[in-house]
Structures are given as C-alpha cells and as structure tokens.
C-alpha positions as CSV (number, residue, x, y, z in Angstrom):
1,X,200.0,-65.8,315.9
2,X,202.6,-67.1,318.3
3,X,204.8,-64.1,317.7
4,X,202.1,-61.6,318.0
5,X,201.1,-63.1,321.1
6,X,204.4,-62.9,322.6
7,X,204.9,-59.4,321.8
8,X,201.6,-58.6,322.9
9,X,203.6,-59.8,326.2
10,X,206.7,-58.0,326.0
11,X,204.6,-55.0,324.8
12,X,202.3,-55.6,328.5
13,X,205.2,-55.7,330.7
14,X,207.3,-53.1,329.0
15,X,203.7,-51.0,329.2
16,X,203.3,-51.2,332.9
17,X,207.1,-49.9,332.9
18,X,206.6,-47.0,331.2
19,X,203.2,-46.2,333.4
20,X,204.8,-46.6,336.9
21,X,207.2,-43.7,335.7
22,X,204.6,-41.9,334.1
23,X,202.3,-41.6,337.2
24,X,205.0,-40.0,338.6
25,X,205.5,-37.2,335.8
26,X,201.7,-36.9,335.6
27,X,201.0,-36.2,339.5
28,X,204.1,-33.3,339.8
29,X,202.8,-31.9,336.2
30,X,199.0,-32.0,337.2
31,X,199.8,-29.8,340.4
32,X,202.5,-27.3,339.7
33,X,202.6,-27.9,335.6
34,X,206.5,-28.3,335.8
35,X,207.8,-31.1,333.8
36,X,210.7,-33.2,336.0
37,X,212.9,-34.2,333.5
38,X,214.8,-35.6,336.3
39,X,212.9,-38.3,336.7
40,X,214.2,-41.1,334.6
41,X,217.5,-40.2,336.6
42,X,215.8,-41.1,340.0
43,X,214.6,-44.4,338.6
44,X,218.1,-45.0,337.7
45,X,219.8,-44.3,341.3
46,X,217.2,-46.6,342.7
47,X,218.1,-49.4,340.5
48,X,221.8,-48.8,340.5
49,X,221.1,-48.6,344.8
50,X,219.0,-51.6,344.7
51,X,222.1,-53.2,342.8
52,X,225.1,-52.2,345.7
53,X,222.2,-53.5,348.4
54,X,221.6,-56.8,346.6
55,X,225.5,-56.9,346.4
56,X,225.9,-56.4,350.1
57,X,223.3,-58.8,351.7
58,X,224.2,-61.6,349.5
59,X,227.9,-60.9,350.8
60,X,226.4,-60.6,354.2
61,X,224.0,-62.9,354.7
62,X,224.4,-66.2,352.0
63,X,221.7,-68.0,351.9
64,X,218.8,-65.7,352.4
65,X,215.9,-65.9,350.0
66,X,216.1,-63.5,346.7
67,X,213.0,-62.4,347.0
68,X,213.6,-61.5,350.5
69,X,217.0,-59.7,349.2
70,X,214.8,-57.9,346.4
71,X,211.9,-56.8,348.4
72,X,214.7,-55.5,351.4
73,X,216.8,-53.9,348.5
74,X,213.9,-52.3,346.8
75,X,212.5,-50.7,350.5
76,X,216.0,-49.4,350.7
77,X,216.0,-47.9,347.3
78,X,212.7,-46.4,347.5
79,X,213.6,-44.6,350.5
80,X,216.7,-43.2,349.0
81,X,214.9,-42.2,345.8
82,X,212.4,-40.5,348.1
83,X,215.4,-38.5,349.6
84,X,216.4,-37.2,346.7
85,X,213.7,-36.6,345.0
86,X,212.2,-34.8,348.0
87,X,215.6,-33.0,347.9
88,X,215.7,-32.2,344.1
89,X,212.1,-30.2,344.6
90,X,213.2,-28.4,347.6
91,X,216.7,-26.5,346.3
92,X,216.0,-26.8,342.6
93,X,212.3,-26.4,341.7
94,X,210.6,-24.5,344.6
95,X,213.3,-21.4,344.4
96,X,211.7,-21.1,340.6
97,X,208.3,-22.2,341.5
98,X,207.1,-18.6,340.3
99,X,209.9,-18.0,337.5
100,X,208.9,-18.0,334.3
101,X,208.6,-21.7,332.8
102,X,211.8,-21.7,331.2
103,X,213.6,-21.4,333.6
104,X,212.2,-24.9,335.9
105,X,212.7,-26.3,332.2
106,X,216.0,-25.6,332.0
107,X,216.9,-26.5,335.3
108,X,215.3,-30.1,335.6
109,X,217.3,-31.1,332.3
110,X,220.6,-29.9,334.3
111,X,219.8,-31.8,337.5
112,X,219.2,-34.6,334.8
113,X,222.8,-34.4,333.4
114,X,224.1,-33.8,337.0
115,X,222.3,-36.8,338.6
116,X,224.2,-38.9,335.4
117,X,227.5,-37.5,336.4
118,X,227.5,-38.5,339.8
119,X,226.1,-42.0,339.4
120,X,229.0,-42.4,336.6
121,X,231.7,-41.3,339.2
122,X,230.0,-43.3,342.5
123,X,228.9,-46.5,340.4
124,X,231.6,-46.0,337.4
125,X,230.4,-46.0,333.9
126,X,230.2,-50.1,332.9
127,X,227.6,-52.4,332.9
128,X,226.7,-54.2,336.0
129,X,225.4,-57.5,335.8
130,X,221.9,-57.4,337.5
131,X,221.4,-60.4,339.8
132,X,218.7,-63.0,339.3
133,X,216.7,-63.5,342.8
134,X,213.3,-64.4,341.5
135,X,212.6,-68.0,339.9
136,X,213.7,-67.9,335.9
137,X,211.5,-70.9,334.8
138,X,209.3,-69.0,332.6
139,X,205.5,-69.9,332.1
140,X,204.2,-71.0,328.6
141,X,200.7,-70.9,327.4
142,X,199.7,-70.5,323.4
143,X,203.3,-70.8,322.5
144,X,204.2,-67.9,324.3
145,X,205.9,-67.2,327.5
146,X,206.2,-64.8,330.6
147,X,208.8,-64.9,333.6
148,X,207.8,-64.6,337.3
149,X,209.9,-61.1,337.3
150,X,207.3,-60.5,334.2
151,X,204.2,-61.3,336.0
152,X,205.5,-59.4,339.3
153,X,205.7,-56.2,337.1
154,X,202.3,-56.5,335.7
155,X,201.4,-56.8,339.7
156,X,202.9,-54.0,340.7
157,X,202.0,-51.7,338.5
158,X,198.0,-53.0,338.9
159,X,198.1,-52.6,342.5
160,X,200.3,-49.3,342.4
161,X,197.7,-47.8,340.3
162,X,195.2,-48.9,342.3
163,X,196.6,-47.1,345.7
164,X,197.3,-44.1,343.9
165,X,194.1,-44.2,342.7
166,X,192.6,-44.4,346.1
167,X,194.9,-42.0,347.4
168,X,193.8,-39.5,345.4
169,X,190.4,-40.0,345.6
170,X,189.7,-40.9,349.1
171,X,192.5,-39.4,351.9
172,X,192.9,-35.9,353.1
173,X,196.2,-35.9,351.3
174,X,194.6,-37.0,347.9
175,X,191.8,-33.8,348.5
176,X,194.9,-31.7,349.5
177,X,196.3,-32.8,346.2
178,X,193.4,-31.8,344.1
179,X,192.7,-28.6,346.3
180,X,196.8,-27.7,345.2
181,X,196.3,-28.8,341.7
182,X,193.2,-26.7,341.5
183,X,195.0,-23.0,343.0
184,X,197.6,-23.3,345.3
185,X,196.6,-19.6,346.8
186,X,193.2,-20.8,347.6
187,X,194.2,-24.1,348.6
188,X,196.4,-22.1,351.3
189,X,193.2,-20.2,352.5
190,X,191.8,-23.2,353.1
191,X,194.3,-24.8,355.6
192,X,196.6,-26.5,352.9
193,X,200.0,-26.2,353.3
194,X,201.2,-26.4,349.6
195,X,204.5,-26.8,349.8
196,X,204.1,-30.1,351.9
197,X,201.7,-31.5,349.3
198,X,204.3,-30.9,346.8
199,X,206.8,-32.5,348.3
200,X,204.5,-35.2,349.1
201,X,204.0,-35.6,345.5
202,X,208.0,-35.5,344.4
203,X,208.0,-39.0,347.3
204,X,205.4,-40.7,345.8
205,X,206.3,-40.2,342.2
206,X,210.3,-41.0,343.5
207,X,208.9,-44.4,344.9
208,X,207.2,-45.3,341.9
209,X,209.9,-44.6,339.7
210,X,212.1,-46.8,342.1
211,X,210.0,-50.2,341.6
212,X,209.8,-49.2,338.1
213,X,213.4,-48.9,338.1
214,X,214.2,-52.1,340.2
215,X,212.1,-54.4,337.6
216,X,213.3,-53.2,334.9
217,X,216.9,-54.1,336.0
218,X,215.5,-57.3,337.2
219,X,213.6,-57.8,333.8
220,X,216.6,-56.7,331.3
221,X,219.5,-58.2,333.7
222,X,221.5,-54.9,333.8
223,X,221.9,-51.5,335.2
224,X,224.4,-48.5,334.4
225,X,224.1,-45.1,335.3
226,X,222.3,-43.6,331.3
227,X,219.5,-46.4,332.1
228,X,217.1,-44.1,333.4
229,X,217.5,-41.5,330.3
230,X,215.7,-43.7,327.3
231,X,212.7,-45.7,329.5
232,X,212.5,-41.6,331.2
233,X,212.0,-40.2,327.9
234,X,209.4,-42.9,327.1
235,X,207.5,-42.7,330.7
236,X,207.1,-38.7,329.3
237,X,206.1,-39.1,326.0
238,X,203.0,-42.0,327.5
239,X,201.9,-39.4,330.0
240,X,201.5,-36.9,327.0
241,X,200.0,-39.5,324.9
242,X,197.4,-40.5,327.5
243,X,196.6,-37.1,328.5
244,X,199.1,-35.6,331.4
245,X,197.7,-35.2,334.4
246,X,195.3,-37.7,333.9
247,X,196.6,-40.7,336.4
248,X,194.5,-43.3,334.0
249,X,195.8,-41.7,331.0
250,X,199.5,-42.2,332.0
251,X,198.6,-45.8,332.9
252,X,196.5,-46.0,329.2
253,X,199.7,-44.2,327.7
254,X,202.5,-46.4,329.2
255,X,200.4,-49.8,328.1
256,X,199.7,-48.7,324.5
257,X,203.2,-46.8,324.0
258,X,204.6,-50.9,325.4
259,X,202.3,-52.6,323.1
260,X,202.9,-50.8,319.8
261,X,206.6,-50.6,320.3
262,X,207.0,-54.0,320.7
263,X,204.7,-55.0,318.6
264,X,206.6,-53.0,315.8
265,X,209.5,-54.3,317.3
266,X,208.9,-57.7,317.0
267,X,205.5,-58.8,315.0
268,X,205.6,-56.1,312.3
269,X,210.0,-56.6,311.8
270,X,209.5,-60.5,311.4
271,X,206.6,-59.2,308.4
272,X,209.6,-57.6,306.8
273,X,212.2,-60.0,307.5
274,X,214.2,-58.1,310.0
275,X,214.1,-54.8,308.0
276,X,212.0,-52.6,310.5
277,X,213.0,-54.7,314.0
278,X,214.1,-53.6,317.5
279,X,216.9,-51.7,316.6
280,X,214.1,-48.9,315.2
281,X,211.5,-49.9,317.6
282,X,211.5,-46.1,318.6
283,X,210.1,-44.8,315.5
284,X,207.0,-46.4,315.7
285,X,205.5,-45.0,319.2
286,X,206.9,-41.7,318.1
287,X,205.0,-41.8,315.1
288,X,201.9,-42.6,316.8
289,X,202.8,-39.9,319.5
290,X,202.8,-37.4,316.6
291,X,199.8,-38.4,314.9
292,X,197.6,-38.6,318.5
293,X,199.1,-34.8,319.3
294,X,198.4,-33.9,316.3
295,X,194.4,-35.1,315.8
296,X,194.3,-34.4,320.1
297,X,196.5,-32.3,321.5
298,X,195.5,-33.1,325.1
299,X,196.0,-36.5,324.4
300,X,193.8,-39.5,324.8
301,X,192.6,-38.9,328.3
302,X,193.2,-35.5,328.3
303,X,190.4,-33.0,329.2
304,X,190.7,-29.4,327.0
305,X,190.9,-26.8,329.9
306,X,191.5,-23.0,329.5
307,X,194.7,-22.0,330.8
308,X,194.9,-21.0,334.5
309,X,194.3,-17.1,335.1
C-alpha cells in the first residue's frame, strides 16, 4: 500500500507536468487545428534559460534566496519562451496557415529538430546539473513522501488551470478566442483581429510550457537540450487522450497519463519483481492511449463535431 501510494504521488506530480504542456497544445489545436510539435522544444529553452539565469544571479548576487533566484529565473524564461514562440507562429505557421495540413505538419517537426540543434550548439550537448533553490526535506505521511518542489508543481498547475480557465471564459480575449476557434472569417467580421489572438495563444501556451519546463528541471535535477522531446511527446498524447481542445481534458489527460505510467512504473514492476519497471514505463500509457482512441476516438472529453465546412 505504501508503494502504491507513493506512485500514486509521483504519478500526481508527473500528471500536472504533462497537463501544463498540454494546455498549451490544446489552446493552438482548438483554434487553428495545427498540431505544434515544437512545443516540447520551447519547454526545453525555458528550462535550459532558466538554468544560465540561475547560474548568473548566484554568481552575481550570493546570498540571495533560491526561491527568489527561481521565481526571477522562471519570469525571465517565460518571457523568452514567449519570444519565440510568438516568433515560431509568425515566420513558420501563419505563411502555411491556409496550406494544406501537411505541410504545417511537416514544418513544426523541422522547427522541432532545429530548435534541438541550436540549443545543442548554444548550451552544448551534456548534462547540466540543475540547481537545488527550494528546501529538499521532503514531507512524509502514510509512508510516503513529497518534496516542496513536488507540492509547488501540483500548485502551479491548479492555479494555472484555473486562470486559463477564467481567461477563457470570462475576458474579451478568452471570447475573442472562442469567436477565432469557432471561424476565423466571421470572427474578423465581427471586430476580431485573428492573427493577434493567435499569437496571443502561441504566448500563453509558451509560458505554460516554460513553468512546466522549469519544474521539471527542478523536480528531476537536470536539463539538456533533447529534454523537451520525450515529456513533449507525452503532453500530446494526454491532450489526445483527454479530448484536444478540451482545456479540462488536457488537464484529465496529463493527470491520468502521470498516474498510470507511474503506477506501472513502479506498483505494477515491484508485482513482477522488476520485470515490467520504469525502464518500460512507456508502454503502459500507450497502451491505454490506443485502447481509449480506439473505443473513443475524440477522447475522454472530447465532443464528436462534424468537420468544419
């Protein structure tokens, strides 16, 4: 029960993860149906940017708080991200906006590949050693425990839902967003400029990645310039599996594709004596994936919608 609990956990914070990044795969798919397989490469250069500012304040100014160093390296990042993300949509994806799908495809995995070249030659390709600014006495209730970096995630990723959520719902922007997702002609007609909400949408989804990105260098202790690929791929497949589009679903997605990885990671591989353990924990959110596509092809959350005339 103790090992269940603590990969119920693992499987929490690894969740909330996966969902920050998936809001932001969710949000650009919901209003111009392009998948930004970019993405995990943005969390990535805010992590590895977060790293050089961490590097240079503690060089700079010894003595200062790490949380203060974390929360000043992770505004930095997040504007950065926001940069390029912002800059990504505007010279790689709105040129193709009314290509054939293909062809946005196509060009989001090379801006993926391109965005891992030039973090390998700016940050080189080895390991960085992520620094430890928040307390690392960990918290133990029913023989299980969490860290403070653990609990800050789960925060986050509660309160960043919740601001996207109102957002969306309740600001001009959020209408503007719906009015864009809905028909981007009529949505023009009607006063909305499109191509601002868009980019809008790249920023937010950047900044999200970016914490995402920061905690789980924090979390895991590292940071190299393929991070981004893996948790990227994962962040996709639990906006699919909640229903993309959905912003709940993503958040539904991320949490359950967490929970059943590690707990097949860790509960199910100590059932079989280290036979099926983390080094295949992949294979069992992918199986689920398949089975939930294949019973519900919109996925959990997902609403069945004829396709846009």
């Amino acid at each position: 029960m103790e090992t269940l609990l603590q990969q119920i956990i693992n499987g929490l914070v690894l969740g909330s993860m996966y969902a920050l990044v998936a809001l932001g795969y969710t949000m650009v798919y919901g209003i111009i149906n392009l998948i930004n397989f970019a993405h995990g490469e943005v969390l990535m250069v805010g992590a590895l940017t977060s790293w050089s500012i961490i590097g240079l304040m503690q060089e700079a100014m010894p003595g200062t708080p790490g949380w203060i160093i974390l929360l000043v390296a992770m505004l930095i990042s997040c504007v950065v991200a926001a940069a390029l993300n912002y800059a990504i949509e505007k010279i790689a994806y709105r040129p193709l906006r009314n290509s054939p799908k293909l062809a946005p495809l196509i060009t989001a995995i090379g801006m993926s590949i391109l965005l891992q070249t030039l973090a390998m030659i700016i940050w080189k390709p080895n390991y960085k050693p992520y620094p430890t600014l928040l307390p690392s006495t960990p918290f133990e209730f029913g023989g299980a425990v969490i860290t403070p970096t653990q609990i800050l995630i789960l925060g986050l990723t509660a309160v960043s839902l919740a601001i996207l959520t109102w957002l969306v719902n309740y600001t001009r922007l959020g209408r503007a967003m719906r009015a864009t997702s809905e028909n981007p002609r009529v949505a023009a007609l009607m006063g909305v400029k499109p191509d601002m909400v868009i980019s809008a949408t790249f920023i937010i989804g950047a900044v999200l990645a970016t914490i995402a990105g920061v905690m789980y260098a924090s979390n895991y202790g590292t940071a190299q310039h393929t991070m981004g690929f893996l948790p990227g791929l994962k962040a996709f497949t639990a906006a699919v599996f909640g229903g993309i589009g959905n912003l709940a679903g993503a958040v539904v997605g991320g949490i359950l594709l967490g929970l059943i990885e590690s707990i097949g990671a860790g509960y199910i591989g100590a059932l079989t004596g280290g036979v099926l353990g983390s080094h295949y924990s992949d294979i069992f959110a992918f199986i689920v994936l398949i089975f939930v596509l294949t019973l519900r092809p919109s996925g959990l959350l997902g609403e069945r919608v004829a396709d846009r005339a």
